[in-house]
C-alpha positions in Angstrom: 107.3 96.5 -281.7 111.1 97.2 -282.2 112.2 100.8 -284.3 115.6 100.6 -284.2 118.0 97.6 -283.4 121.7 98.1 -282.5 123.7 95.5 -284.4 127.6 95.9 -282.7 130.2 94.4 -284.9 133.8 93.6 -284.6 134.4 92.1 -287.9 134.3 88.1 -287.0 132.0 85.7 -288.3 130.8 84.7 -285.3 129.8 88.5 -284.2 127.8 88.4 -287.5 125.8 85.4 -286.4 123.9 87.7 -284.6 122.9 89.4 -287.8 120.1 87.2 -289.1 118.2 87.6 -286.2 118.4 91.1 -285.8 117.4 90.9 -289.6 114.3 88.6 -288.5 113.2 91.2 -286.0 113.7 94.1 -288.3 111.9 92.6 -291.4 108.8 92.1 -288.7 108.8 94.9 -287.1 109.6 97.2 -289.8 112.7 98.3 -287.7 115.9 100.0 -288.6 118.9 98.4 -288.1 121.8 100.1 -287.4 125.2 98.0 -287.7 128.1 99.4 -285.7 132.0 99.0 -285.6 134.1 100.0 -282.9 137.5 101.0 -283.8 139.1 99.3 -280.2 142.7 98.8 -279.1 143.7 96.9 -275.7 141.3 98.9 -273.4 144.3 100.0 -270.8 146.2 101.5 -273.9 143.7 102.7 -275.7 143.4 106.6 -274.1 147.2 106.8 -275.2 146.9 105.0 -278.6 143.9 107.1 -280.0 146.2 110.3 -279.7 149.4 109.0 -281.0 147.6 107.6 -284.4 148.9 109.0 -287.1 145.6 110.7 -289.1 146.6 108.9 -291.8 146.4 105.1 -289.9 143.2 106.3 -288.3 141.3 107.4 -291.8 142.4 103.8 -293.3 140.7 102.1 -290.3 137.7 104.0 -290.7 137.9 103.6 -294.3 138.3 99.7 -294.3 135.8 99.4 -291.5 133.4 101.7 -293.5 133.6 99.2 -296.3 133.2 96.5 -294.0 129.7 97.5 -292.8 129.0 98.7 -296.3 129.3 95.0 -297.5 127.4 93.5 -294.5 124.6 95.6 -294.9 124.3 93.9 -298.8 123.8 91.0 -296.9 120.5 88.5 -298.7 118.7 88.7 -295.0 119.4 92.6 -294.6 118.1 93.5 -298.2 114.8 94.0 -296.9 115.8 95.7 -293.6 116.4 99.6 -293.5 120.0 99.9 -292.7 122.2 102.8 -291.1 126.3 102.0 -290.0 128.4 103.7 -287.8 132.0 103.4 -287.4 132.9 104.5 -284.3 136.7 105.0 -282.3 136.6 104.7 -278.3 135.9 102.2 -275.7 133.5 99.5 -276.6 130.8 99.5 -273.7 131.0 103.4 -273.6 130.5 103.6 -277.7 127.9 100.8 -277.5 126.0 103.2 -275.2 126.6 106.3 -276.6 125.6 105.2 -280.4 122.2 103.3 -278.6 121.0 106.9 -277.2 122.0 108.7 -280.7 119.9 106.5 -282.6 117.1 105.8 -279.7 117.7 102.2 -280.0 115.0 99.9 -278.0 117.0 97.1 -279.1 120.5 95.6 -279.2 121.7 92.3 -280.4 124.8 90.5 -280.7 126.4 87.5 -280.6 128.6 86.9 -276.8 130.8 84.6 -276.0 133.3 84.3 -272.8 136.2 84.4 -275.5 135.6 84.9 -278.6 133.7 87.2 -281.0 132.7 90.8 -279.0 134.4 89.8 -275.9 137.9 90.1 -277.3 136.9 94.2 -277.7 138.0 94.2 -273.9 138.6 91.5 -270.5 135.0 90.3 -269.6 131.7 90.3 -271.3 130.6 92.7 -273.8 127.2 91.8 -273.1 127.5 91.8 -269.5 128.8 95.9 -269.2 126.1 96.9 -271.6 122.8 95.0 -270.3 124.3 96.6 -266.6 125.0 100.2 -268.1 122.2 100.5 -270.6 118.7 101.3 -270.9 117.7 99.4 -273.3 117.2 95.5 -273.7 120.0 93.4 -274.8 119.6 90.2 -276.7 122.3 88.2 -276.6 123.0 84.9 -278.9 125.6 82.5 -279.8 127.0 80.9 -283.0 124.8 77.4 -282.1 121.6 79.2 -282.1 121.3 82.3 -283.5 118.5 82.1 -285.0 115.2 80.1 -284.2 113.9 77.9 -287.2 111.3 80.0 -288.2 108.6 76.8 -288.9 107.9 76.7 -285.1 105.8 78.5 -282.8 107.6 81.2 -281.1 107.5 80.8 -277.4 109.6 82.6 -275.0 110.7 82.0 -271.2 110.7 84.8 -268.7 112.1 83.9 -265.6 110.0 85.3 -262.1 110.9 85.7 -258.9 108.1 88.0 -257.6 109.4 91.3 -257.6 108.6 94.2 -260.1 112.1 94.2 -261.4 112.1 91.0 -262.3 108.6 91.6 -264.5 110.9 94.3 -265.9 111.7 91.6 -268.8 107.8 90.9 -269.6 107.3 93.9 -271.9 110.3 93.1 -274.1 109.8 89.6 -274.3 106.4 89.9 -275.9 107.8 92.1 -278.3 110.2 90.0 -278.9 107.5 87.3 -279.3 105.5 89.5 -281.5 108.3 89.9 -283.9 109.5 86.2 -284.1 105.8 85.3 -285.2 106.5 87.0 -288.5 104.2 89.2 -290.4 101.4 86.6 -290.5 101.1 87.1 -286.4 101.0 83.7 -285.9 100.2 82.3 -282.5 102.8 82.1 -279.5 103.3 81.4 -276.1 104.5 83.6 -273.2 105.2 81.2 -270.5 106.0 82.6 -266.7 108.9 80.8 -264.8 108.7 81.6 -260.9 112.1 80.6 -259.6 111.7 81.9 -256.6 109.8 78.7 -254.9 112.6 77.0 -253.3 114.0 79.8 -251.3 111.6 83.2 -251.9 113.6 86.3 -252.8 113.8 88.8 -249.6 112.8 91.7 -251.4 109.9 89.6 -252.4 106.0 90.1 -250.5 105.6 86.5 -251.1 105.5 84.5 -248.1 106.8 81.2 -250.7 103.9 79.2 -250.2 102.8 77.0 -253.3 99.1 78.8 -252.9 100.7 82.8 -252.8 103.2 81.8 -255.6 100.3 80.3 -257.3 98.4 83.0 -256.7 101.3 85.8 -258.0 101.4 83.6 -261.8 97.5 83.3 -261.5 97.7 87.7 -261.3 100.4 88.3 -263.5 98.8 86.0 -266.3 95.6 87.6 -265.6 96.8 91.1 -265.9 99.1 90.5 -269.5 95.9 88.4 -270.5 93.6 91.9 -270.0 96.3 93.6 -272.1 94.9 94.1 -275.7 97.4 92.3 -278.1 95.7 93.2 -281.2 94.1 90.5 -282.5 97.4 88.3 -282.0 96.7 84.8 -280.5 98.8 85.1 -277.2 98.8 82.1 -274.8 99.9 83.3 -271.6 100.9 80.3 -269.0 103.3 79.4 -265.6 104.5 76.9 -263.7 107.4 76.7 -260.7 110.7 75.4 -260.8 112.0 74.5 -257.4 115.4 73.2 -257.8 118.7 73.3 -256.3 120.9 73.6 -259.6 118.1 76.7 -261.4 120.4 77.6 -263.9 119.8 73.8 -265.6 116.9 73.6 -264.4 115.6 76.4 -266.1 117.8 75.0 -269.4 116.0 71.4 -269.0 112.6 73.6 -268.6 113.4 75.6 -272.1 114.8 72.4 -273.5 111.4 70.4 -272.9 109.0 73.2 -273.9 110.8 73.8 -277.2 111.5 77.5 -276.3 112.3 79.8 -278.6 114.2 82.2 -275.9 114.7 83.0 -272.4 114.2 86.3 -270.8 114.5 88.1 -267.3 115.7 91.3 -266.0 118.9 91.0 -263.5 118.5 93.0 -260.5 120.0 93.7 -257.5 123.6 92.9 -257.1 123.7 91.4 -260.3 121.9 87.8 -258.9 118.8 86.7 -260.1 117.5 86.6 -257.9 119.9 87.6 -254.7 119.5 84.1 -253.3 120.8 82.1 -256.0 124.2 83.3 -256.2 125.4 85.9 -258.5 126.2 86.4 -262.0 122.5 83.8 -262.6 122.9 85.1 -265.7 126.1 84.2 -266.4 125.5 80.7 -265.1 122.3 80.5 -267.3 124.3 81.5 -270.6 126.5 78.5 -269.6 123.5 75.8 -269.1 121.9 76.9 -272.5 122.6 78.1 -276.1 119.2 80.0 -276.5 119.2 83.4 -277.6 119.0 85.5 -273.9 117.3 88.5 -273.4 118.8 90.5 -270.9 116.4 93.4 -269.8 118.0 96.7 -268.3 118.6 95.8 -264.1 118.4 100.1 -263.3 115.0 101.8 -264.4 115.1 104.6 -266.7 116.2 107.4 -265.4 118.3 106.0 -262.4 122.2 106.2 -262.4 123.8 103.4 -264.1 126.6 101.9 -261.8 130.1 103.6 -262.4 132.4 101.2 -264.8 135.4 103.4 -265.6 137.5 100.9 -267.3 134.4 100.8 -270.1 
């Protein structure tokens, strides 16, 4: 289960959205959650803004946001939750990062959207930089769903396209799973998407075959279904989708089987996989409003790719 979740914050409403989900998780999994606001200008002036700030302007920032998080955190769905904020100056991908590895965060969530909320920190996605330079999952909502009705079965998506990077995204989204199913442990279902069917990945040992993809979702369920869950009623099933358009396939998929999020772990050069074009991701975020949980696409350990401008 989740210790600590990362709850980034840039003062909107809609970044909040995020918030009762990350207080859903937290109340669950007995987790901390720790709210953070970066103090951001426009990211190509902000190494000369910072040290022409009068000290003065700079404590009143930090003071207002201070009492910004300080009134979040009374929040109804955080007064259960253990909270810690942070108000932070710097760039917002870099601070993101840095406050993550302070705190040991295995979790951040927030609210992304190509122009509004967290994006307007800085050009691009929020959500993109982090899940690329992190180490740590990133689960990523919007304002229509940010929070799945909590009378339904959880049941969670995790796209496959044969290769250990993409599995990369299984452990998180059964804890993920485990959390939405609320302190009663109610049951849930971990369903395997292979993706990979119409045109196998060419990292991938699978020759594509209906019978070897078959037999890959047969050995994955196989092995999570040997894994000891404690006593929690995990249903553990796959199925293809063979496509052209994936991203709304996948959507349609989620759509029909009432999901309650999608998951999968972007690898290689940011396509998921390399044969369907790049930024999947991206294109997936478009075809659905479910919450997204973007699993880290370097393993631990391994440089992060160099991003200077975050």
């Amino acid at each position: 289960m989740f210790q600590r979740i990362l709850a980034p914050l840039d003062g909107s409403e809609y970044a909040e959205a995020a918030l009762p989900m990350a207080a859903r998780i937290a109340q669950a999994s007995h987790a901390e959650v720790v709210l953070l606001h970066v103090l951001s200008g426009p990211r190509e002036f902000l190494p000369f803004i910072l040290p022409m700030m009068q000290p003065s302007t700079l404590t009143a920032d930090v003071d207002a946001a201070s009492a910004y998080l300080a009134a979040v955190a009374e929040r109804p769905d955080l007064a259960d939750v253990t909270t810690v904020t942070e108000v932070r100056s710097g760039l917002v991908t870099s601070t993101i990062l840095d406050v993550a590895a302070e705190h040991h965060a295995d979790l951040v969530v927030l609210a992304a959207h190509a122009h509004t909320g967290l994006a307007r920190w800085a050009p691009g996605n929020v959500v993109e930089h982090v899940e690329r330079r992190g180490a740590i999952p990133v689960l990523a909502l919007t304002d229509q769903n940010a929070s799945p009705a909590e009378q339904h079965p959880a049941h969670g998506l995790v796209l496959l396209d044969g290769t250990e990077q993409a599995e990369a995204a299984i452990a998180p989204a059964k804890q993920l799973l485990a959390a939405l199913s609320g302190a009663q442990r109610a049951s849930a279902t971990l369903r395997l998407v292979w993706i990979g069917a119409f045109e196998p990945h060419p990292a991938s040992t699978l020759a594509g075959q209906d019978g070897d993809v078959s037999l890959y979702l047969r050995r994955v369920e196989e092995r999570l279904h040997s894994e000891s869950n404690g006593g929690w009623p995990l249903t553990v099933t796959s199925e293809v989708v063979a496509e052209q358009d994936l991203p709304q396939a996948v959507a349609a998929l989620a759509d029909q089987k009432h999901a309650t999020f999608l998951a999968l772990a972007p690898h290689r050069t940011r396509g998921f996989p390399l044969y369907v074009g790049a930024n999947f991701d991206m294109r997936l975020r478009g075809a659905t409003a479910l919450p997204l949980l973007l699993s880290p696409q370097h393993a631990a350990g391994e440089d992060a790719p160099d991003d200077p401008a975050q």
